[in-house]
Residue frames relative to the residue before (quaternion, step in Angstrom):
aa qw qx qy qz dx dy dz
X 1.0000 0.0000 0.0000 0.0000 0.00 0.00 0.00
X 0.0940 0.7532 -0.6510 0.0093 3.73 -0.45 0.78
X 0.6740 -0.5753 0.4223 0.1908 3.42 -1.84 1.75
X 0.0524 -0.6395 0.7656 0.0466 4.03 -0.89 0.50
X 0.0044 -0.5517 0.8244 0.1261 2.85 -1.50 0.60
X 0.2950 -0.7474 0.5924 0.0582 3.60 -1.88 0.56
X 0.2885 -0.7420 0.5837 0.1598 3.46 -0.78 1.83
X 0.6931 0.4765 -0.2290 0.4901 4.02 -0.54 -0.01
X 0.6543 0.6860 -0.3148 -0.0469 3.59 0.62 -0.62
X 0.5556 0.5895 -0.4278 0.4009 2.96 1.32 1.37
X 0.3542 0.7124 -0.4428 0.4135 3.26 1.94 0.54
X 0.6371 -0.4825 0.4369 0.4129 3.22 -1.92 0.83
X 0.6502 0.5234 -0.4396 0.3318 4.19 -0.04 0.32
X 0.4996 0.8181 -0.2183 0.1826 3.31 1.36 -1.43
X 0.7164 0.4628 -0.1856 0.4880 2.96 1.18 -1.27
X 0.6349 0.4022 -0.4236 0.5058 3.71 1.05 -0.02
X 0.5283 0.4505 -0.5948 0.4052 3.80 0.73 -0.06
X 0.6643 0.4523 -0.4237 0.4177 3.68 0.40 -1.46
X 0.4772 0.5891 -0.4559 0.4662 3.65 0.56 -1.01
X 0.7676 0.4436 -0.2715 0.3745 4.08 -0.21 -1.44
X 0.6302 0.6886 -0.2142 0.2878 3.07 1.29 -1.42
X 0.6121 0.5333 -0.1839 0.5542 3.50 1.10 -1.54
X 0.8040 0.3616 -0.3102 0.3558 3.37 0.22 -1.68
X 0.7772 0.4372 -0.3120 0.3279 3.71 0.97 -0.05
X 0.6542 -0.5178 0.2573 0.4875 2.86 1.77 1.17
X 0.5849 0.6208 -0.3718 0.3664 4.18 0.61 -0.56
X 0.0222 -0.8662 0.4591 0.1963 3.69 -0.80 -0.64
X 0.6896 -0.5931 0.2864 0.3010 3.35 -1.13 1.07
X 0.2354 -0.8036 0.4830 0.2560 4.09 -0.02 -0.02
X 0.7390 0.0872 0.2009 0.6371 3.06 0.98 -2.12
X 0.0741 0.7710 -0.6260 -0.0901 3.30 -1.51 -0.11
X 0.1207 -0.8361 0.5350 -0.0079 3.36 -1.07 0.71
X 0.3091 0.6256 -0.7123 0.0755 3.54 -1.33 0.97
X 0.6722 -0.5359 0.3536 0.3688 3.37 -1.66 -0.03
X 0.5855 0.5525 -0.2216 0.5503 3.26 1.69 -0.71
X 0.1695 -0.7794 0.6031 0.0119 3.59 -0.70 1.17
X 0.3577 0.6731 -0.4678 0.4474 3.45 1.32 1.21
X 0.3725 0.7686 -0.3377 0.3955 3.70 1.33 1.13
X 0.0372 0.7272 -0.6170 0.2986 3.78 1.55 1.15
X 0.7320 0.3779 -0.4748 0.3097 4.05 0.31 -0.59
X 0.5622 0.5825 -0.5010 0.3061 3.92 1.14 -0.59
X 0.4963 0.6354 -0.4438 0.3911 3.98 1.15 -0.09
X 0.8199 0.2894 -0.3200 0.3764 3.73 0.85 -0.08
X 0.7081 0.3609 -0.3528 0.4938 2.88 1.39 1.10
X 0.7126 0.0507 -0.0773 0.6955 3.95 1.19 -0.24
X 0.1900 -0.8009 0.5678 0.0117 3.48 -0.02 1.11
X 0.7902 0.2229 -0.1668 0.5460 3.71 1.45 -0.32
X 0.3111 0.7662 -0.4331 0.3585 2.70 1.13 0.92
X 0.3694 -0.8388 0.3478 0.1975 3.71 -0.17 1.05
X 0.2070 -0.8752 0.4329 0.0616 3.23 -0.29 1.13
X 0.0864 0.8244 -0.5592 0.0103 4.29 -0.58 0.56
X 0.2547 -0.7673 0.5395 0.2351 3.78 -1.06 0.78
X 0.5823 0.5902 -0.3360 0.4468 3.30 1.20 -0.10
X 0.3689 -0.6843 0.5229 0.3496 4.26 -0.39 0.76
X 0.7565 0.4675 -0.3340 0.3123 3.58 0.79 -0.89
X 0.7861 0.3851 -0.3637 0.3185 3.09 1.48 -0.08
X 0.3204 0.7638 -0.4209 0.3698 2.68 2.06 0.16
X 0.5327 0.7210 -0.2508 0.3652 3.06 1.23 -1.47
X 0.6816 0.5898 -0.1336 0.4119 3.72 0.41 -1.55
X 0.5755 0.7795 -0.1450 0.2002 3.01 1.00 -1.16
X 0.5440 0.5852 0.0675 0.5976 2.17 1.08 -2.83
X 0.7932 0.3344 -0.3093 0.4041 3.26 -0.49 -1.24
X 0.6668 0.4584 -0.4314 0.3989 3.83 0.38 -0.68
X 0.5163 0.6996 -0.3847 0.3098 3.41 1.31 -1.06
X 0.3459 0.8517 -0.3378 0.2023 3.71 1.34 -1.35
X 0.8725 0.2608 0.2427 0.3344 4.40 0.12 -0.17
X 0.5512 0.4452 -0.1476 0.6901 2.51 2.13 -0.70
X 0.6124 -0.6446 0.3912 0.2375 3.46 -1.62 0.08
X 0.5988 0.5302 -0.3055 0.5168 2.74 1.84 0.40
X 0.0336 0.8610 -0.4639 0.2059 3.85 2.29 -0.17
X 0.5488 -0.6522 0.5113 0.1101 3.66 -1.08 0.64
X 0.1282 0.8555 -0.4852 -0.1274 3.59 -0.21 0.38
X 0.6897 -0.0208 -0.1214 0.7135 3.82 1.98 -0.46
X 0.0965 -0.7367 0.6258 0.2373 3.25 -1.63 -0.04
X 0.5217 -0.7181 0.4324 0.1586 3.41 -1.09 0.91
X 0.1072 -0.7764 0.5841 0.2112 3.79 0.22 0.67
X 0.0591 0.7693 -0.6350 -0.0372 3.57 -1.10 0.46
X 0.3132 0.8103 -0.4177 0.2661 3.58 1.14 -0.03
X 0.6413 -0.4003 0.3673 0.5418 3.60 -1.46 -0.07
X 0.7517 -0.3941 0.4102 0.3336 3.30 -1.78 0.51
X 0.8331 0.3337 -0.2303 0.3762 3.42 0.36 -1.17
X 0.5237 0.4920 -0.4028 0.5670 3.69 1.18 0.57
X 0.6543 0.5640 -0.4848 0.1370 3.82 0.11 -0.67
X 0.4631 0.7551 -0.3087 0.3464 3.17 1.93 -0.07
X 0.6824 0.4037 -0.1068 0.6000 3.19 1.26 -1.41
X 0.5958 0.4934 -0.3151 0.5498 3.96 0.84 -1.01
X 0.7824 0.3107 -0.2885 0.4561 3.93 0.32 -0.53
X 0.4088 0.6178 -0.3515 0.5725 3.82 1.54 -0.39
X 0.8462 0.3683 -0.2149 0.3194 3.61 0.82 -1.04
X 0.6390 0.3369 -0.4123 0.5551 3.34 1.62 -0.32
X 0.5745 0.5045 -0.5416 0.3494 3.93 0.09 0.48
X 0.6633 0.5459 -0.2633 0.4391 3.16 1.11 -0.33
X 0.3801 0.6231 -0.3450 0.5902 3.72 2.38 -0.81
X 0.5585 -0.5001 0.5230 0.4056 3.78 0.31 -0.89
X 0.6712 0.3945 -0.3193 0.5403 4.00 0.69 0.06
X 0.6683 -0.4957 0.4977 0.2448 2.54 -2.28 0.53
X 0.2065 -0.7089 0.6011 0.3058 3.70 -1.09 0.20
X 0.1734 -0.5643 0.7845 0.1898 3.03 -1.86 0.23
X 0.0113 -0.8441 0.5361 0.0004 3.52 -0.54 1.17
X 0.4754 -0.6162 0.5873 0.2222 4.24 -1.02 0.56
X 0.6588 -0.5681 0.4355 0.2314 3.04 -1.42 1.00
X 0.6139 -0.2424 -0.7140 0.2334 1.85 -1.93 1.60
X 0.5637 -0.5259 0.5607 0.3022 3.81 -1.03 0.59
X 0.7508 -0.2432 0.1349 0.5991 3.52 0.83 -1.17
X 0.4437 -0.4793 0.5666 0.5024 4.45 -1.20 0.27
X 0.9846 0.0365 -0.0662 0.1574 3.69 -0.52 -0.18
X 0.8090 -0.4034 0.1153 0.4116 3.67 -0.68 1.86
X 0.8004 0.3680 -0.2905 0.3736 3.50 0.48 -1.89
X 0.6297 0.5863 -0.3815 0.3378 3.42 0.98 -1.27
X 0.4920 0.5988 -0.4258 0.4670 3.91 0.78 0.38
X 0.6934 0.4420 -0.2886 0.4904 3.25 0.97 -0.89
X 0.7380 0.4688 -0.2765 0.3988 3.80 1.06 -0.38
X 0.4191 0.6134 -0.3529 0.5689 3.02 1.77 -0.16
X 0.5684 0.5344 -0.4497 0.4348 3.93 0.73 -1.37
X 0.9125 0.2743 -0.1858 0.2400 3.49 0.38 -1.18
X 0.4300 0.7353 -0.2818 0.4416 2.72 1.68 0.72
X 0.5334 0.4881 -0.1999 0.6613 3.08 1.90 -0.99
X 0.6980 0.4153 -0.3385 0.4751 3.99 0.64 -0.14
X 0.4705 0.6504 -0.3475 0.4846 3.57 1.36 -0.25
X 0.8325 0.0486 -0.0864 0.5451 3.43 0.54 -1.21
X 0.6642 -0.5689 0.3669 0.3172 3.68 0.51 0.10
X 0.6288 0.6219 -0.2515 0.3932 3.13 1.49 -0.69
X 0.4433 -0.7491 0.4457 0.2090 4.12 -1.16 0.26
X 0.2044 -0.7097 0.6559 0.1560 3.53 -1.27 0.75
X 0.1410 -0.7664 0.6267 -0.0029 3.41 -1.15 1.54
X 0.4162 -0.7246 0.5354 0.1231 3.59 -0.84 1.18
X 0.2980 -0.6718 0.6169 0.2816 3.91 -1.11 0.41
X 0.0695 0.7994 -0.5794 0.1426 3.37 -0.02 0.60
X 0.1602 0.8581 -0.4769 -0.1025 3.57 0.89 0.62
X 0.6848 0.5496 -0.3681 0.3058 3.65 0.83 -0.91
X 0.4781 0.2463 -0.6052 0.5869 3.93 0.85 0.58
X 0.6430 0.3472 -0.6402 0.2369 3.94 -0.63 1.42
X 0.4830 0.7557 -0.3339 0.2900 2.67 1.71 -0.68
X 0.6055 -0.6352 0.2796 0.3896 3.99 -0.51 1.50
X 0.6912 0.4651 -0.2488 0.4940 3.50 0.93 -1.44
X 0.5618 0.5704 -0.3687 0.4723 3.22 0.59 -0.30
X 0.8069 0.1971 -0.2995 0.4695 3.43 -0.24 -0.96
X 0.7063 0.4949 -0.4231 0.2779 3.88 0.90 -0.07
X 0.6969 0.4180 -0.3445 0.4700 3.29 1.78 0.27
X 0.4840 0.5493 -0.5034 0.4589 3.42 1.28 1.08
X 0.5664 0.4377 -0.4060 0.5681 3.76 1.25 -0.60
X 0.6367 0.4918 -0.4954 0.3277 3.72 0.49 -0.14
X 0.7853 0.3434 -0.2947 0.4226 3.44 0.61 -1.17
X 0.4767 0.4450 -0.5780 0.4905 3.96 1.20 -0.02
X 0.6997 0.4791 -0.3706 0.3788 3.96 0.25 -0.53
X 0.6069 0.5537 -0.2974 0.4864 3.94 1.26 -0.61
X 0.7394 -0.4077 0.3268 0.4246 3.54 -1.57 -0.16
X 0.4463 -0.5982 0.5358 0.3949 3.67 -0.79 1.40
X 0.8271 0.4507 -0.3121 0.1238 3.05 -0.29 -0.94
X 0.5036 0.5502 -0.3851 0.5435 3.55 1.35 -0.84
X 0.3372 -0.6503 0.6781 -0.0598 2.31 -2.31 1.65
X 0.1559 -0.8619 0.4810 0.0385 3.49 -0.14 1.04
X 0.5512 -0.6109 0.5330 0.1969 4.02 -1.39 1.63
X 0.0677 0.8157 -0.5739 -0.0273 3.47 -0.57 0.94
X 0.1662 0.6954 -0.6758 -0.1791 3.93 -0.61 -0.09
X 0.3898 -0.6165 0.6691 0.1426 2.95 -1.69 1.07
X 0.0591 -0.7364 0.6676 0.0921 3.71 -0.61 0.51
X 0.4088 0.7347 -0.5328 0.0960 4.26 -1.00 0.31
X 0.1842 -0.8363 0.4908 -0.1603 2.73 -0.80 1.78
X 0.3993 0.7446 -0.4973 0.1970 3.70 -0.18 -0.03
X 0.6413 -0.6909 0.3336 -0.0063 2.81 -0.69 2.19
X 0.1319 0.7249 -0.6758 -0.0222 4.37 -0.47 1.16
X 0.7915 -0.4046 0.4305 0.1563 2.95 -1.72 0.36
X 0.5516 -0.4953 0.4975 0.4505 4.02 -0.85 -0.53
X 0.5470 0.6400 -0.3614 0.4007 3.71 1.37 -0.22
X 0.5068 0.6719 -0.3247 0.4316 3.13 1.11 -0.32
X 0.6840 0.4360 -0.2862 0.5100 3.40 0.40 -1.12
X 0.7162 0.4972 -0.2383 0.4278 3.08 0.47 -0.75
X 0.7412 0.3354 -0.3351 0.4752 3.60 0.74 -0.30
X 0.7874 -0.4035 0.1860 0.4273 3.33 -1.28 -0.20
X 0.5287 0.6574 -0.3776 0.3816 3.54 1.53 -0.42
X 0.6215 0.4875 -0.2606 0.5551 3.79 1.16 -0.47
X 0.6181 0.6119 -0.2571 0.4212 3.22 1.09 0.78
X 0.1652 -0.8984 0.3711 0.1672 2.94 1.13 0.96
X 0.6836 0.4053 -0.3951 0.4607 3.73 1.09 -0.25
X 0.7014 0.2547 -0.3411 0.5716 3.63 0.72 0.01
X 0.7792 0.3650 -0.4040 0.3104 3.77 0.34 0.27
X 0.2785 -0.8518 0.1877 0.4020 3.07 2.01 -0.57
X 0.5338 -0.7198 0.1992 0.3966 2.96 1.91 1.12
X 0.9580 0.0111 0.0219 0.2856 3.12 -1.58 0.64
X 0.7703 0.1496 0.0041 0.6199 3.56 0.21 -1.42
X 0.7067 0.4388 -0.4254 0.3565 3.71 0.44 0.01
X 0.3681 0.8524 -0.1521 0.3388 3.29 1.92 -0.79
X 0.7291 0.2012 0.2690 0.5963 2.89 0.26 -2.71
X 0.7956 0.4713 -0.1323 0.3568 3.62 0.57 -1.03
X 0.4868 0.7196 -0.3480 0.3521 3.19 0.67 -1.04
X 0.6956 0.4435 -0.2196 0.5208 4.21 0.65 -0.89
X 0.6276 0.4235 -0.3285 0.5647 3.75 1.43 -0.69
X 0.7887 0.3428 -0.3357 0.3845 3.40 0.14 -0.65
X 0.3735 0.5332 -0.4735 0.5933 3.60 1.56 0.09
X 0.6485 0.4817 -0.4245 0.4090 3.99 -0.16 -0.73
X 0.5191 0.8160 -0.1910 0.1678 3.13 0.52 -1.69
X 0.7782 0.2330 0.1374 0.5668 2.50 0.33 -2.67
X 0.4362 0.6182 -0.4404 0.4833 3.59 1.18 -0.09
X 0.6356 0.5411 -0.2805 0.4739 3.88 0.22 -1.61
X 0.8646 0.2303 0.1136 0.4319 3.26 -0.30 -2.43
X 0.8182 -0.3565 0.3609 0.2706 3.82 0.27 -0.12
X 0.5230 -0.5238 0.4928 0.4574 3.92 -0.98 0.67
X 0.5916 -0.5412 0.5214 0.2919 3.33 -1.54 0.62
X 0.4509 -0.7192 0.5255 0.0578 3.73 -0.67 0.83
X 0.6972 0.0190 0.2802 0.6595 3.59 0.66 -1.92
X 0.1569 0.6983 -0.6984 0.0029 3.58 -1.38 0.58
X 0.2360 -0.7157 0.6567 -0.0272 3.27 -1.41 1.36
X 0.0557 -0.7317 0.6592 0.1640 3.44 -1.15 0.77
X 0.0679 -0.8677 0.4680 0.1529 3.49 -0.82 0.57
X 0.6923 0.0926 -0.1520 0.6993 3.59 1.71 0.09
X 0.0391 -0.7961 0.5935 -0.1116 3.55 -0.93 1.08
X 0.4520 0.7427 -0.4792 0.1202 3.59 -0.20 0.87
X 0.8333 -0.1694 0.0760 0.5207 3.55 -1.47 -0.10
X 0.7533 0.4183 0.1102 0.4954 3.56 0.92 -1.47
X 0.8527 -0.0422 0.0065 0.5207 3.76 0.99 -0.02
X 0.0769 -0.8370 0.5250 0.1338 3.59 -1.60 0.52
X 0.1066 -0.7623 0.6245 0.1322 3.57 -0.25 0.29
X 0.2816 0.8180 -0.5001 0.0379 2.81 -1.60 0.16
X 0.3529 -0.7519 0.4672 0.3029 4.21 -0.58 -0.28
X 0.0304 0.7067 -0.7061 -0.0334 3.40 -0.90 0.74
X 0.3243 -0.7032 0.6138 -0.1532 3.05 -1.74 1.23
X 0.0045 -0.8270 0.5364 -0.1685 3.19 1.13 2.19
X 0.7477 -0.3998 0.2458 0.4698 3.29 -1.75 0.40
X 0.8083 0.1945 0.0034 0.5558 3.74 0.80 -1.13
X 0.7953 0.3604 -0.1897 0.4491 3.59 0.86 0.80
X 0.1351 0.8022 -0.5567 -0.1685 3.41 -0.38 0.66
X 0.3337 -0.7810 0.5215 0.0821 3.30 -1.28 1.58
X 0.1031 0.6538 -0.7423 -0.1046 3.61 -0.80 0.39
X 0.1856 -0.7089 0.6764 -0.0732 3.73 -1.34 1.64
X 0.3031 -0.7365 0.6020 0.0575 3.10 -2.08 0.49
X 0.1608 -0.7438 0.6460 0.0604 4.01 0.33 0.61
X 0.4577 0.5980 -0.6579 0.0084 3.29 -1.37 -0.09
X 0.2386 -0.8068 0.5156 0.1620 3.46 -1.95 0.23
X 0.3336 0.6859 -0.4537 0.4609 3.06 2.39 0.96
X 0.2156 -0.6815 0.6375 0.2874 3.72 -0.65 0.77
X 0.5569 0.5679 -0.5074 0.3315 3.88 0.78 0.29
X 0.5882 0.4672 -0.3002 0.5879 3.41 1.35 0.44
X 0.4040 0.6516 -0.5302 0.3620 3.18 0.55 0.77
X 0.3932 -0.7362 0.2360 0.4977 3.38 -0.98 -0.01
X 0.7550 -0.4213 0.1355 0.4838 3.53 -0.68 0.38
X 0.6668 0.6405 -0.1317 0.3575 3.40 0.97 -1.38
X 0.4952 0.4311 -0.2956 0.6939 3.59 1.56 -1.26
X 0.7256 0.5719 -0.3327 0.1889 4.00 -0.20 -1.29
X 0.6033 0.5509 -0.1885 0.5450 3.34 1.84 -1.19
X 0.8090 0.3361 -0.2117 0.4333 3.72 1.58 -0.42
X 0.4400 -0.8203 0.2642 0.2526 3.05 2.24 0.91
X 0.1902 0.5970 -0.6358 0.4508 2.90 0.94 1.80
X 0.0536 -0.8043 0.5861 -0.0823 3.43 -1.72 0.99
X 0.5365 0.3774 -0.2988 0.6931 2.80 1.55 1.62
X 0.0664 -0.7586 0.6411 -0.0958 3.57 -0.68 1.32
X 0.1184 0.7863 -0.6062 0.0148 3.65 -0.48 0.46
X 0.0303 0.8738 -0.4622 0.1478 3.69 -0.52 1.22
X 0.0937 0.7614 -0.6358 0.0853 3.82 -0.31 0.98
X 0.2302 0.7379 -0.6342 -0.0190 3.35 -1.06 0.64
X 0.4471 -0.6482 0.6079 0.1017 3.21 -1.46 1.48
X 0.7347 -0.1692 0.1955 0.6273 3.99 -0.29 0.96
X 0.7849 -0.4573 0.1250 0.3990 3.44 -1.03 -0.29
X 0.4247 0.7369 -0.3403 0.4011 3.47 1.52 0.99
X 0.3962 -0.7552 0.4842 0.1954 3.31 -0.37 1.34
X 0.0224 0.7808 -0.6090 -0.1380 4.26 -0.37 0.33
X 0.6291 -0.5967 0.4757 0.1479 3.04 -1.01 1.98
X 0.2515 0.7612 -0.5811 0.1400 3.68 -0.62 1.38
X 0.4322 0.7961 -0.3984 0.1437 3.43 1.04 0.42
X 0.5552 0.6281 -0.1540 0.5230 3.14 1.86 -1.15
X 0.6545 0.6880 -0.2256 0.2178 3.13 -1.25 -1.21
X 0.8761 0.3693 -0.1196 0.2859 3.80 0.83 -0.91
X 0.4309 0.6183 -0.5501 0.3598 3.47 1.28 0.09
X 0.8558 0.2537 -0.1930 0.4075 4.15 0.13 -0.69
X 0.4814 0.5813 -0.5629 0.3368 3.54 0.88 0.65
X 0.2622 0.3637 -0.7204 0.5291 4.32 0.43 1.32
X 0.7039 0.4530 -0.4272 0.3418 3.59 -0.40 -1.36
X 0.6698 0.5161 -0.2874 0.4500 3.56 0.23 -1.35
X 0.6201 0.5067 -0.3436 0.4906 3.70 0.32 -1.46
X 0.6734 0.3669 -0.3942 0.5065 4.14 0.30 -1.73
X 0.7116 0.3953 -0.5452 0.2003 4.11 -0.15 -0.96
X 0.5040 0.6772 -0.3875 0.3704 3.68 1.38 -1.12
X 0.5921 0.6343 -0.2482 0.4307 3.48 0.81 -1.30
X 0.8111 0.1393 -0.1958 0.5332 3.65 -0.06 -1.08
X 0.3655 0.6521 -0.5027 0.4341 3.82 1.23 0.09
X 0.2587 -0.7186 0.5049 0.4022 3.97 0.92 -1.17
X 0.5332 0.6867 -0.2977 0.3944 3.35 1.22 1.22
X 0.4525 0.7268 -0.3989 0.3283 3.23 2.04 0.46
X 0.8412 -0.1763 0.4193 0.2925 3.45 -1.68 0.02
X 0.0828 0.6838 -0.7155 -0.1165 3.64 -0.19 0.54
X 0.8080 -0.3257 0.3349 0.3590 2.98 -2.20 -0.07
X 0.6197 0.5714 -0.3123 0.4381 3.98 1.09 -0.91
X 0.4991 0.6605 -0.3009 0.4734 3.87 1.24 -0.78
X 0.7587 0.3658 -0.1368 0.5214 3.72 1.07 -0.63
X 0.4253 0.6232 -0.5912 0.2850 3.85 0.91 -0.01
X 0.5321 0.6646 -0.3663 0.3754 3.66 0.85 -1.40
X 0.8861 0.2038 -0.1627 0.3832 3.48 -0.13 -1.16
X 0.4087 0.6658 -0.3910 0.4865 3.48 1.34 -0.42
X 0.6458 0.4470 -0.2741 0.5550 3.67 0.60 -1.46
X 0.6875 0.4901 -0.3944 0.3626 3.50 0.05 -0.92
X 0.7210 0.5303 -0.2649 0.3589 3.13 0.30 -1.33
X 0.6085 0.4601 -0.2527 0.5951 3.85 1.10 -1.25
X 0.7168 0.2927 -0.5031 0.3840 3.72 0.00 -0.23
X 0.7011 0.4056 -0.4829 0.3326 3.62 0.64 -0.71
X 0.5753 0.5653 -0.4502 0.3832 3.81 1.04 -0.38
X 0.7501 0.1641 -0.2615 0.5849 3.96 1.00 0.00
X 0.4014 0.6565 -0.5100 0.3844 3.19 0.33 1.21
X 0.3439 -0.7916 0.4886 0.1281 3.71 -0.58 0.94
X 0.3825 -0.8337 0.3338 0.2171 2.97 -0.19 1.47
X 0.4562 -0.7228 0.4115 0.3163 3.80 -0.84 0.43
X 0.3907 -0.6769 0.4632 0.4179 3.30 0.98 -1.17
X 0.6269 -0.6035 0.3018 0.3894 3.61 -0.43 -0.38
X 0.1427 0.7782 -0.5307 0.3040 2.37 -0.04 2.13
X 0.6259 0.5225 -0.0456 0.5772 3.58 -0.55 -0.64
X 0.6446 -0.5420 0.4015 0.3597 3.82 -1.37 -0.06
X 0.0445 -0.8582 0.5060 -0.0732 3.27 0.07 1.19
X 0.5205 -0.6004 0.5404 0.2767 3.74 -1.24 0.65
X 0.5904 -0.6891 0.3089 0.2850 3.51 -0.49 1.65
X 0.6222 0.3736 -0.3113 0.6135 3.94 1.00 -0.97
X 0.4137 0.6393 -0.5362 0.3643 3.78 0.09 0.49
X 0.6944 0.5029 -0.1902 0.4782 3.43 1.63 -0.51
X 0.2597 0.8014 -0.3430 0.4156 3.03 1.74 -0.09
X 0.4615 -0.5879 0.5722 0.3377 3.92 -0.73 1.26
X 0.5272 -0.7030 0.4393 0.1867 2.73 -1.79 0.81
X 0.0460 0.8837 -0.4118 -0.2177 3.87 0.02 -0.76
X 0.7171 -0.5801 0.3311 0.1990 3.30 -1.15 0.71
X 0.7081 -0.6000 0.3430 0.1447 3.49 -0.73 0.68
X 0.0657 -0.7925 0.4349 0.4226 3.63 1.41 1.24
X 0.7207 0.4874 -0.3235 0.3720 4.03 -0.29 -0.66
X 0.6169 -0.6402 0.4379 0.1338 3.60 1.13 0.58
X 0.5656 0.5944 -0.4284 0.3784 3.68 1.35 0.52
């Protein structure tokens, strides 16, 4: 059984670490966020100490040191733009991290992390759940098992519908969420390049408050994808049955089954982990890069091979930015 303690643990993810945490037999110690809206950490570590304050969160940990309660990982779940500094801080506590997606918004800050993780000796583990996801790993053994050479038409389609809160929180921040595709995307274009190959070429051709399109041009794939968080861009048919989530991959004219598959891949991701089979920090350059070039990329417009719902009306900013 080794002790977790959790930075973030009142973010919308949290509950699948603590969730991962139990089911893999381990247990929670501490937890920390600023928000003391955390009634959910009671169905899973009911003695699990709990602090809004970092410094005393901080104390804590350190007193913990020797005891039988000593640290062995901490889970970062915080906003995006902190997991840099929040995961910098538990390797430096003395534990391993298990850190949420995006690891970090930009390419270099991977490399300072590397030498962080040689400083103290200690390891950064990535969620990366969709290489566990079943369909997943059974359409990478296909195409390593298929013709090397064939290049295969993908559109990614993924929708799933937020609110005016958004804007308003830190996710509508493209500098602390890294916008759009790093948000929502960031796990697809990890798959992607996992399956078919490092990206090669990337095109944006629409890029706004609410959506990205665009083409990427992997070693063994050319993708042309759709991001969005307008549920007015759903299709019509799901919208009339007040669904607010669209998930879509198709391989040429082959639909790949992704509908299932996703309630227990934290759990899966934590068993790999203490298995010695997680995600290092090098597993993420690929999609990290990706993600940062299409946020400073100038969009073209619709030109070039573009993902059909790219044509999709545009719409204003609810908050008028």
């Amino acid at each position: 059984m080794k002790n977790f303690a959790i930075i973030g643990v009142g973010g919308f993810v949290a509950p699948r670490h603590m969730k991962a945490i139990k089911e893999t037999g381990n247990r929670m110690v501490a937890a920390y966020d600023k928000s003391d809206s955390v009634g959910i950490i009671d169905s899973y570590f009911t003695d699990a100490s709990f602090f809004t304050e970092m410094e005393l969160f901080d104390r804590h940990c350190s007193k913990l040191k020797n005891t039988d309660q000593q640290l062995d990982m901490v889970s970062v779940c915080t906003p995006n733009f902190l997991h840099d500094s929040h995961t910098r801080y538990a390797l430096r506590l003395g534990t391993d991290v298990i850190c949420e997606k995006p690891l970090v918004l930009n390419p270099w800050n991977i490399d300072g992390l590397a030498k962080v993780e040689k400083e103290t000796g200690h390891r950064i583990y990535n969620i990366l759940q969709l290489r566990l996801h079943p369909t997943v790993v059974a359409l990478k053994k296909e195409i390593e098992n298929g013709d090397p050479q064939k290049v295969y038409d993908v559109d990614l389609t993924y929708i799933t519908s937020r609110g005016h809160w958004y804007y308003a929180s830190w996710k509508g921040d493209v500098r602390k969420s890294g916008g759009i595709a790093t948000n929502i995307g960031i796990h697809f274009y990890d798959m992607l390049s996992y399956i078919f190959g490092e990206v090669q070429e990337s095109i944006v051709h629409v890029a706004t408050h609410d959506r990205v399109a665009g083409f990427l041009r992997l070693q063994r794939a050319r993708v042309r994808y759709f991001l969005s968080i307008n549920g007015n861009t759903l299709p019509l048919e799901l919208a009339q049955q007040g669904q607010r989530t669209y998930r879509s991959i198709t391989i040429g004219d082959r639909q790949l089954e992704f509908s299932q598959g996703f309630t227990d891949l934290h759990t899966e991701s934590y068993r790999k982990i203490m298995a010695g089979q997680g995600f290092g920090i090098d597993e993420v350059r690929s999609c990290i890069q990706t993600v940062y070039d299409i946020r400073n990329a100038t969009a073209v417009g619709l030109k070039g091979d573009y993902h059909p719902m790219a044509k999709l009306p545009l719409t204003e900013h609810p908050f008028g930015w």
